[in-house]
C-alpha positions in Angstrom: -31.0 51.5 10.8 -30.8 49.1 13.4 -28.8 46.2 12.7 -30.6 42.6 11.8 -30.4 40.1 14.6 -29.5 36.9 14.1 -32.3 34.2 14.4 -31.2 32.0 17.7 -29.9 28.2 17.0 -33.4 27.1 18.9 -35.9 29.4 16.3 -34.0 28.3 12.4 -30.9 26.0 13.6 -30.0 26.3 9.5 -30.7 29.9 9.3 -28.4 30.9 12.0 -25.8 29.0 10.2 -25.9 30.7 7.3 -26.5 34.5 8.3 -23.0 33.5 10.7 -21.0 32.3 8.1 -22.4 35.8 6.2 -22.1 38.1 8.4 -18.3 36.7 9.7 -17.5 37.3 5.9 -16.3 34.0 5.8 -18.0 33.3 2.4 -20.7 34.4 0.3 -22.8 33.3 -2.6 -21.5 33.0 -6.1 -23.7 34.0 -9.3 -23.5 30.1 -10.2 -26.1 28.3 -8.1 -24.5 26.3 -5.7 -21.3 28.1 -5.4 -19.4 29.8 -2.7 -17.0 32.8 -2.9 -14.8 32.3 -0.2 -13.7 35.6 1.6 -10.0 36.3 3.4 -11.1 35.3 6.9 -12.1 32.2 5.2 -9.2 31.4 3.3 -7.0 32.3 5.9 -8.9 29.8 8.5 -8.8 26.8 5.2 -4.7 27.8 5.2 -4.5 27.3 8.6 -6.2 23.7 8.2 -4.0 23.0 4.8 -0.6 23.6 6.8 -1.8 21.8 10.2 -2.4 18.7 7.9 0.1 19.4 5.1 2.7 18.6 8.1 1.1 15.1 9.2 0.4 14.3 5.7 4.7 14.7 4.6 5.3 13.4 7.9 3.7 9.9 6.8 6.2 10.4 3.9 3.5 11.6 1.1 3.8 13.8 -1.8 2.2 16.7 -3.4 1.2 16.1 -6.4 -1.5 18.4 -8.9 -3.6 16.5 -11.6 -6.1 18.5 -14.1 -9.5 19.4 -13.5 -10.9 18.0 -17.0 -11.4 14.6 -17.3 -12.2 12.0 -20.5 -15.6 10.8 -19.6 -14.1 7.1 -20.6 -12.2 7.1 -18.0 -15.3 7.7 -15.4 -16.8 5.4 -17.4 -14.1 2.2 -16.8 -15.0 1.7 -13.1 -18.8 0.0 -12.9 -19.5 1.4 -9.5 -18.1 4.6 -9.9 -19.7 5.4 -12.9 -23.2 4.9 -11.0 -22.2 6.3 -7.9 -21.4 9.9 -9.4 -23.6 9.8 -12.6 -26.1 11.8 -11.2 -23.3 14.6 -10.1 -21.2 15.1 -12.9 -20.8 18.3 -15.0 -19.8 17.5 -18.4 -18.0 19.3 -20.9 -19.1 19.1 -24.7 -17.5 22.0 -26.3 -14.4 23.3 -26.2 -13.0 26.1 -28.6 -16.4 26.6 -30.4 -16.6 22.9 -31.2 -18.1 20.2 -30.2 -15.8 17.3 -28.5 -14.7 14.5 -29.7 -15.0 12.8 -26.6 -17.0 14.7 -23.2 -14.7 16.0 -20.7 -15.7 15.6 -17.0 -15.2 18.5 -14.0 -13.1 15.9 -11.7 -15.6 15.3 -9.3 -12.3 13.3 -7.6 -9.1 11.9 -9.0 -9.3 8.2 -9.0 -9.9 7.7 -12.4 -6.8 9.8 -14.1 -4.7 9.1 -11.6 -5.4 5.0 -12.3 -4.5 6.0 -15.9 -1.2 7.9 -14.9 -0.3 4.7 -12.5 -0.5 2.2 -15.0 2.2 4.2 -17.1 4.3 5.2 -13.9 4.1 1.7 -11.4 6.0 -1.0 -13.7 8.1 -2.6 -10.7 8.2 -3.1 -6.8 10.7 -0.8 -6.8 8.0 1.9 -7.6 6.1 1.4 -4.3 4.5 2.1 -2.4 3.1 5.2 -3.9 2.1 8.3 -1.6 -0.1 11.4 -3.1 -1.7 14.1 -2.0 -2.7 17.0 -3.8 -4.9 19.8 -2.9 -7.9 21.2 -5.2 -11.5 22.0 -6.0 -13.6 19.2 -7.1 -17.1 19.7 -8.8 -20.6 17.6 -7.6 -23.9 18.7 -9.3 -25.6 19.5 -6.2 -29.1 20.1 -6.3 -29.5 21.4 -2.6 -26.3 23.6 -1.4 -24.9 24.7 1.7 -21.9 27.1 2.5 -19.1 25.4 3.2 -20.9 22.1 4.5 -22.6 20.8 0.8 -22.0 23.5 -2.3 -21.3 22.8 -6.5 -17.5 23.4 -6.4 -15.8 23.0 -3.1 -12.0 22.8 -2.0 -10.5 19.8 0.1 -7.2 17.6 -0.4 -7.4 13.8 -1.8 -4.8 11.4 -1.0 -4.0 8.6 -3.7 -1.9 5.9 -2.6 -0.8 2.4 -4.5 0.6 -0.9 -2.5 1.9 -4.3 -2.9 -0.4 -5.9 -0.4 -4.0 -5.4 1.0 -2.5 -5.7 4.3 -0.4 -2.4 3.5 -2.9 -0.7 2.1 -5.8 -1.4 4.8 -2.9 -0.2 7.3 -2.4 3.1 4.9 -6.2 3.4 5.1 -6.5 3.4 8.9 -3.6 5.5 9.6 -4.9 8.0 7.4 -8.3 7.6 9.6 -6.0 8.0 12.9 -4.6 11.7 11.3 -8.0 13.1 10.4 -8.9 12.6 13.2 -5.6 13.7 15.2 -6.4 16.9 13.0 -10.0 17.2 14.3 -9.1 16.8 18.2 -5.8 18.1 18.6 -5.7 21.0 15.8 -9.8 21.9 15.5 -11.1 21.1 18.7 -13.9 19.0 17.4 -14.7 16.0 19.3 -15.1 13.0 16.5 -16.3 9.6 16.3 -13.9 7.1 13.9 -15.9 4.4 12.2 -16.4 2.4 9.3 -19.7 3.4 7.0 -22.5 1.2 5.7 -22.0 -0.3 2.4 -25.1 2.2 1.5 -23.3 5.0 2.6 -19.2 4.0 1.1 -17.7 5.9 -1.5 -18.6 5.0 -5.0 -16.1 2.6 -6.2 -14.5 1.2 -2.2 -14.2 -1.7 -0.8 -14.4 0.2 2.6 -14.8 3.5 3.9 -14.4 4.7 7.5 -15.1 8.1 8.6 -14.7 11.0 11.8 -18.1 11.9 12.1 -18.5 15.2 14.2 -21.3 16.0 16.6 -23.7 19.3 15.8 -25.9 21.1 18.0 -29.0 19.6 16.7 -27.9 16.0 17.6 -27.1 15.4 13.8 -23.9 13.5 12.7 -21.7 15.2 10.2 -19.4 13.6 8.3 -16.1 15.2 9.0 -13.2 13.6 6.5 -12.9 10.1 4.8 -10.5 7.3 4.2 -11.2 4.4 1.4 -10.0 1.2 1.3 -10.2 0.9 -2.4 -8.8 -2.7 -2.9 -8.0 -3.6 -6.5 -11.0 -1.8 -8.3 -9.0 1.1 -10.1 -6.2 -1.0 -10.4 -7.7 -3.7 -12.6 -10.1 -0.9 -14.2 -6.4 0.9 -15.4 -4.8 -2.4 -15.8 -2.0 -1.3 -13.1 0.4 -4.1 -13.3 4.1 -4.5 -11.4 6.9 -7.1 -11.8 7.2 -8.2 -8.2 10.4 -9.3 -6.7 10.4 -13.0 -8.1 9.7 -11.4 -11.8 5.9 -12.3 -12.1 3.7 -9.8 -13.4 1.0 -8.9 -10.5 -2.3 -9.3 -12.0 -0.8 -11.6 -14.6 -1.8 -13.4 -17.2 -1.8 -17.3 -17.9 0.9 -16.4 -20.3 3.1 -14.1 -18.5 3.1 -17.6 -16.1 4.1 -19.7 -18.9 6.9 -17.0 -19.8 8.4 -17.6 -16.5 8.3 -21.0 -16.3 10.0 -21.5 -19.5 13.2 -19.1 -18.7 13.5 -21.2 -15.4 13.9 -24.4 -17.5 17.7 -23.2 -18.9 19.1 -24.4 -15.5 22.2 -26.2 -18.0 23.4 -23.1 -19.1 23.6 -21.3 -15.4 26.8 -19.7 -14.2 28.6 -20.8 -11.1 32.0 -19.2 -9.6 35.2 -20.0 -8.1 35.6 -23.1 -5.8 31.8 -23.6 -5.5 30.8 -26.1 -8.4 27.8 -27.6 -8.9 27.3 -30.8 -8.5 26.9 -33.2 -11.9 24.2 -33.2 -13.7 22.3 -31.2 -10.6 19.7 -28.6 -11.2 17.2 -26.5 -9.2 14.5 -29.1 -9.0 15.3 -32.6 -7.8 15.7 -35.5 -9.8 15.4 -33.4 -12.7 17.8 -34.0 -15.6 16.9 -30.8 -17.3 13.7 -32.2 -18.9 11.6 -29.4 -21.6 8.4 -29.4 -20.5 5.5 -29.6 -23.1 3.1 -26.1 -23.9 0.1 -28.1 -22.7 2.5 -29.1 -19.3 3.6 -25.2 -18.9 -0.3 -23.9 -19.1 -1.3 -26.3 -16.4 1.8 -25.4 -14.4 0.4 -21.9 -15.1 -2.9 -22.6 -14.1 -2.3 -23.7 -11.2 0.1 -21.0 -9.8 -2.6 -18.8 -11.2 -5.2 -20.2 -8.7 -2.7 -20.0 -5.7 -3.7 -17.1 -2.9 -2.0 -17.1 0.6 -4.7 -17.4 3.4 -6.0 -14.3 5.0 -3.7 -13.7 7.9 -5.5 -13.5 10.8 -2.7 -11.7 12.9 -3.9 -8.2 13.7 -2.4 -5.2 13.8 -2.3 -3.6 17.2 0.0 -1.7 20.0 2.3 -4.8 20.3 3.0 -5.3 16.3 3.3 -1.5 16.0 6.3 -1.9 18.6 7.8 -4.4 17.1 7.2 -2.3 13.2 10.0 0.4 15.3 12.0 -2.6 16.9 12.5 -3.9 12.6 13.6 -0.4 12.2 15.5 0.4 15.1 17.9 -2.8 14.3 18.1 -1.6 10.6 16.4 -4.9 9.6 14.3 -2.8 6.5 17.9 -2.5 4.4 18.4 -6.1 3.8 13.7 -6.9 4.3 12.9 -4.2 2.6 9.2 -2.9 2.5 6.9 -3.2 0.5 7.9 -6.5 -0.5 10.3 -6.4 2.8 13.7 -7.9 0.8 16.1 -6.2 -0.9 16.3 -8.8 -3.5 19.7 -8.7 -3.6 22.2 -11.8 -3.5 24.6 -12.4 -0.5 27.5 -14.3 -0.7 28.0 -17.9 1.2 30.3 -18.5 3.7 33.7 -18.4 2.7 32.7 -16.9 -0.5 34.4 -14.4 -2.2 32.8 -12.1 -4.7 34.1 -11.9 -8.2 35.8 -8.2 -8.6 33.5 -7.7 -11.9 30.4 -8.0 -9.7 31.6 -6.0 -6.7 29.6 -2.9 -7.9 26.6 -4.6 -9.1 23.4 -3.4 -7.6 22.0 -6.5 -7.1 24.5 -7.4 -5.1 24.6 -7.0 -1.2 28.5 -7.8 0.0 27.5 -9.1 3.3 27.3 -12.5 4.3 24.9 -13.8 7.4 27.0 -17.5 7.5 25.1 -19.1 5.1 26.3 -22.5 4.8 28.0 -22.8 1.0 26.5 -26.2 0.3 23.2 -25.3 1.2 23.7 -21.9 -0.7 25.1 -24.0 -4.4 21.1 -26.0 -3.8 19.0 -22.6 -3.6 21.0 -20.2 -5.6 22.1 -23.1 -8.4 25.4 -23.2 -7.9 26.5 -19.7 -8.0 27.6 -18.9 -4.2 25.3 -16.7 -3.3 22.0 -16.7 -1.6 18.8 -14.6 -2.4 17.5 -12.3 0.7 14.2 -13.7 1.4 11.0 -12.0 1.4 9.2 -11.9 5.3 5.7 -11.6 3.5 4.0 -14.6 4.7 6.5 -15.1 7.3 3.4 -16.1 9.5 2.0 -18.8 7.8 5.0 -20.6 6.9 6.7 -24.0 8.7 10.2 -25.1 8.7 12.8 -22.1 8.8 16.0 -22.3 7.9 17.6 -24.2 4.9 17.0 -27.3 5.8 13.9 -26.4 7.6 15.6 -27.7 10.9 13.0 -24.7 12.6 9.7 -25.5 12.9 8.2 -21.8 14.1 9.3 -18.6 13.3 9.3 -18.5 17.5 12.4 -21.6 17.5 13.8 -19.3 14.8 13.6 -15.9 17.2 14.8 -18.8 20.0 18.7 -18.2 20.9 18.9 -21.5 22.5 19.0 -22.9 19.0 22.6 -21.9 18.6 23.4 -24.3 21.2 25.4 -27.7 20.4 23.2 -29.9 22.2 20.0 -28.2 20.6 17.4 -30.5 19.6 15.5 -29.0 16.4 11.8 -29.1 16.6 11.4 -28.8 12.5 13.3 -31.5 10.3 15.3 -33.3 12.8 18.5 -33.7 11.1 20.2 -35.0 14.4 21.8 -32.8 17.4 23.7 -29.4 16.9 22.4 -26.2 16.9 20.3 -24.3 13.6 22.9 -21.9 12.4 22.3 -19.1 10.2 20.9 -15.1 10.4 21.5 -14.2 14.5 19.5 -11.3 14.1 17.2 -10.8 16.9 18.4 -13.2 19.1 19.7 -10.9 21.5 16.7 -8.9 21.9 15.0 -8.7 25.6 12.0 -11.2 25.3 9.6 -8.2 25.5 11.3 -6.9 22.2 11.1 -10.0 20.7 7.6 -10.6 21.5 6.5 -7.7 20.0 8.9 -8.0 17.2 7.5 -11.7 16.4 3.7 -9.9 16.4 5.3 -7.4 13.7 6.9 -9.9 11.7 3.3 -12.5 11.3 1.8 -9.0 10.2 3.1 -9.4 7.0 
């Protein structure tokens, strides 16, 4: 019998698809409608592709991780857009065992939703991001018109799952993700690829934003090639993911968690100061003040009103330059002391001159290095204990007056080393000639590296 011919890509452009994919044994159909079979020289080329990205994936310092594939349906249920986005694809589970359920189970048609619920268990501080995932599976989508390989009921693909501190960092995690898929598809697959961003008719059920490679075919189609969403805070306030940040506040917090705070920072009588470095009378953390309690109905407008506060969008982009100066931070061993996320270590440093007390010489929240902080200035901001609190850079950008006594006006005078200088005229608070001492880092950088450094730093 002579052998069937294929039809030609110009007669059924589908058709020829299909009997290839066939007749290659790199699949076949499954009993289920809508499912695939796939056969060793297809699993072998989709192992190929897992290792190829596997590598990039670990090398961008993400973990493998493997969640179930059944689902409460209350957790689909939590996130408003999700819910409608995948309504119409899900494959629901109402017995189990010979019984019916208690509460339907969903066929994880992807991982958001149980992962949110894990996160809100596992993310309590900043020291437990950022958060890298990955994991490799099957998902399930009721499909009601199938393809091999390209469109079928149960399919296999990796889904990465990460949690930040900032929207900056996770827009950044979002596009670099964008930059290896498509890496992948050039470089590994040798499939030309277009990166964009999709149509808010066309984003993933649930993002903020979704970018895309979108690869070429024959009959002048697009064909969406991989995905990266920028989910902003949707699953996160759907799972009530919360984290106490560096300063102690609860992200996402409450009116009350506010008032909390604002209350344990009124005990400034009973702080602790050490050695030669006393306070001065009757001083405390905020001027003038003589250690006055604050009425409730004082502490929940206080609270209000740090409630309401949000730093401006920074309008500093991230590009070649800023990306240089991200390995210059690095390179210089900046990140031990700024640590990221939150880029500080939030660890205490001693003053000048100051010598740390032997019972707190192996404390973890301290950091025995000193960068010549000035002891006075060191009893105002730390109350009168000697030690100074590494700052946080976020924000850096937007900020005026650096330095203690804000002597600095730019974070440019601050990267300046002609402010060490005696006859240095300060272009912040001008609290007469001499030069803005304090942290020398950076200031013996080419300009170049500094530059590109600065652009890094207003990233933030």
């Amino acid at each position: 019998m002579a052998e069937e011919k294929l039809p030609t890509r110009a007669q059924d452009f589908s058709e020829w698809y299909n009997q290839l994919v066939l007749k290659s044994q790199l699949a076949d159909y499954a009993p289920v409608r809508g499912c695939m079979i796939v056969r060793p020289y297809g699993w072998a080329l989709w192992e190929n592709i897992q290792g190829a990205l596997d590598r990039r994936f670990k090398a961008t310092g993400h973990q493998n991780v493997a969640f179930p594939l059944l689902i409460p349906k209350s957790f689909i249920e939590k996130e408003k857009h999700h819910v409608e986005g995948f309504s119409p694809e899900l494959a629901v589970v109402t017995i189990g065992g010979g019984e019916e359920l208690a509460e339907p189970l969903i066929l994880r048609p992807t991982s958001e939703t149980i992962i949110g619920h894990m996160w809100s268990k596992w993310i309590q501080s900043y020291r437990d991001l950022p958060v890298l995932m990955n994991q490799w599976n099957s998902v399930v989508r009721w499909e009601l018109r199938t393809k091999l390989f390209l469109r079928t009921l149960e399919f296999y693909w990796q889904e990465g799952h990460t949690a930040h501190a900032t929207q900056q960092e996770a827009e950044a995690e979002t596009l670099q993700m964008l930059d290896t898929y498509t890496d992948f598809a050039v470089n590994e697959a040798a499939i030309p690829v277009i990166p964009g961003k999709k149509s808010d008719a066309e984003k993933f059920a649930g993002a903020d934003i979704t970018y895309s490679i979108e690869a070429m075919m024959g009959d002048g189609k697009a064909l969406q090639a991989g995905t990266s969403h920028f989910l902003g805070q949707n699953f996160a306030q759907a799972f009530e993911v919360k984290y106490l940040d560096a300063t102690g506040l609860v992200h996402h917090r409450s009116i009350g968690d506010l008032m909390r705070y604002a209350i344990v920072n009124q005990g400034l009588d009973t702080l602790a100061y050490y050695g030669d470095f006393q306070p001065s009378p009757g001083a405390t953390v905020f001027s003038g003040d003589e250690g006055t309690r604050y009425s409730d109905e004082q502490l929940y407008a206080l609270a209000l009103y740090i409630s309401s506060l949000k730093p401006p969008p920074n309008p500093n982009p991230v590009d070649d330059r800023s990306r240089r100066g991200r390995q210059i931070f690095q390179q210089q061993g900046c990140a031990g002391c700024h640590t990221p996320p939150l880029y500080t270590s939030n660890k205490l440093t001693p003053a000048l001159g100051f010598h740390i007390p032997e019972d707190l010489l192996q404390s973890e929240d301290i950091l025995n290095y000193s960068v010549g902080t000035d002891p006075t200035l060191a009893m105002a901001t730390r109350r009168g204990t000697g030690f100074y609190k590494v700052p946080s850079l976020r924000g850096v950008w937007y900020r005026n007056a650096f330095g203690h006594a804000g002597q600095a006006a730019t974070l440019e005078e601050w990267l300046d080393p002609a402010r060490l200088r005696d006859d240095y005229v300060p272009k912040g608070f001008h609290l007469g000639l001499g030069p803005i001492k304090g942290h020398e880092f950076g200031l013996k950088l080419a300009p170049d590296d500094r530059e590109a450094l600065i652009a890094f730093l207003k990233t933030l």
